[in-house]
C-alpha positions in Angstrom: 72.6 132.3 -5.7 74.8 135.0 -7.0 76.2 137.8 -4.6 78.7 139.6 -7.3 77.4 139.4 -10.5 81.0 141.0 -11.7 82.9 138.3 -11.1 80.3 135.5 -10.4 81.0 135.2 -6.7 77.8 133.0 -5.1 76.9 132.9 -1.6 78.6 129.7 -0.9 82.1 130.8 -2.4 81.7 133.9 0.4 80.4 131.9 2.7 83.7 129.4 2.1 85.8 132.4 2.5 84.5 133.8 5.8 84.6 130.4 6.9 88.3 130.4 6.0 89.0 133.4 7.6 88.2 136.5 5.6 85.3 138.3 7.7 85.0 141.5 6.1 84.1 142.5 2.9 87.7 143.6 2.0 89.2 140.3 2.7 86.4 138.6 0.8 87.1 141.3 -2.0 90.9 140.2 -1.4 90.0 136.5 -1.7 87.5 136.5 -4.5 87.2 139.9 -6.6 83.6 140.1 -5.3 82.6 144.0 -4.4 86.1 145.4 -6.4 84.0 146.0 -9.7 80.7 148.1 -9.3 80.5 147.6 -5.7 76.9 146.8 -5.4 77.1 143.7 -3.9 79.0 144.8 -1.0 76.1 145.3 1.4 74.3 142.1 0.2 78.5 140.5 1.7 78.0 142.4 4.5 74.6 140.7 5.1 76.0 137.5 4.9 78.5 138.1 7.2 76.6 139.7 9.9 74.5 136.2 9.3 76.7 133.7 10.9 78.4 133.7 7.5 82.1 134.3 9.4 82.2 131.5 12.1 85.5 133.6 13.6 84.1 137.0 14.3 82.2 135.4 17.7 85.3 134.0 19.2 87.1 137.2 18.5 85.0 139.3 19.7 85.0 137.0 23.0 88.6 137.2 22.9 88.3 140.9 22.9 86.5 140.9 26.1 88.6 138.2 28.0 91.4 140.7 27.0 90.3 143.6 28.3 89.5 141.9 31.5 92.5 140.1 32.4 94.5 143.2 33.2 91.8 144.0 35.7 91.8 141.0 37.3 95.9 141.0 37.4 95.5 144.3 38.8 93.4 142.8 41.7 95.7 139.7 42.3 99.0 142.5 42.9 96.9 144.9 44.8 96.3 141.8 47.3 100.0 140.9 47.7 
């Protein structure tokens, strides 16, 4: 099915990108044109990426947390030596 009618972006083709790497609307606009023209199928992107549709986002995210905890934890180790 058709996300950007514009340019004649489907779902797959921004599924492929996310997949790829670009997991947020901008970088799929930067990959495939889709949401540059009339913009209306920028939410229906967003949809698809908030869907599983960027397979990346989850492990940053729990990067993200593993990095704001290892400072504490360093900070525990020094204050025991």
């Amino acid at each position: 099915m058709y996300v950007c009618s514009c340019f004649g972006i489907t779902e797959q083709q921004v599924r492929e990108h996310a997949s790829a790497g670009a997991c947020t609307p901008r970088q799929i606009a930067s990959a495939s044109k889709a949401g540059t023209d009339c913009g209306s199928c920028v939410r229906r992107i967003q949809g698809l990426l908030g869907r599983g549709g960027c397979p990346r986002r989850e492990s940053a995210a729990e990067s993200a947390v593993a990095a704001l905890a290892a400072p504490a934890a360093t900070a525990g180790v020094a204050e025991a030596a």
